[in-house]
Steps between C-alpha positions, in 0.01 A plus 500: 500500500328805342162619679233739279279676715231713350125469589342612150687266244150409370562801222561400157839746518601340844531153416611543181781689662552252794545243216764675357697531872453104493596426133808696618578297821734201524384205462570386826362771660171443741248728453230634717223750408325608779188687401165588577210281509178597266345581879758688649512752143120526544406277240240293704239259376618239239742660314822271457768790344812420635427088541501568108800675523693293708376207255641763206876567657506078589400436117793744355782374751437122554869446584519774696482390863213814618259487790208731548419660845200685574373714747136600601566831687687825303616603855740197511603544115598871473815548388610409133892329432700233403660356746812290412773334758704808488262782434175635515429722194209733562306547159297756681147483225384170437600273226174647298641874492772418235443418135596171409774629269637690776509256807836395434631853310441776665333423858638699803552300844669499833756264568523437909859220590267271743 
């Protein structure tokens, strides 16, 4: 199980690099991303970003078994990481900070043994 927790993965950069992290995942793998809702980044009103981009990671990685949480309140989604069964590895800027060429190259993390 593999969980992706960062609250602004609305950003072109950030889910084109959180579907690069998936591509890269087993198959077998479960995978949660557990983000912000359009509310709880201040987005209010009507606008529908990350439904849209859930709808956009789902329509890339059909076989890929992936499950979208979301959260209305930043003070309960702080912290950005991916948390396997073993490790938590603290990506410390969100998945928008790196260029998509980089995401996989040259990105600096901590890795913490659960």
């Amino acid at each position: 199980n593999v969980l992706i927790q960062d609250g602004y993965i609305h950003k072109d950069n950030a889910i084109n690099n959180v579907g690069k992290l998936i591509k890269e995942l087993n198959e077998n793998a479960e995978i949660t991303v557990r983000t912000l809702t359009d509310n709880g980044r201040g987005f209010g009103g009507n606008v529908k970003i990350i439904k849209d981009r859930e709808k956009e990671i789902l329509d890339t990685y059909p076989k890929k078994n992936i499950q979208f949480l979301f959260e209305k309140n930043k003070k309960t989604l702080h912290e950005r990481f991916i948390e396997t069964e073993n490790f938590i590895i603290n990506i410390g800027a969100g998945f928008d900070a790196y260029k998509s060429s980089q995401i996989l190259k040259e990105t600096s993390f901590s890795l913490n043994k659960k």
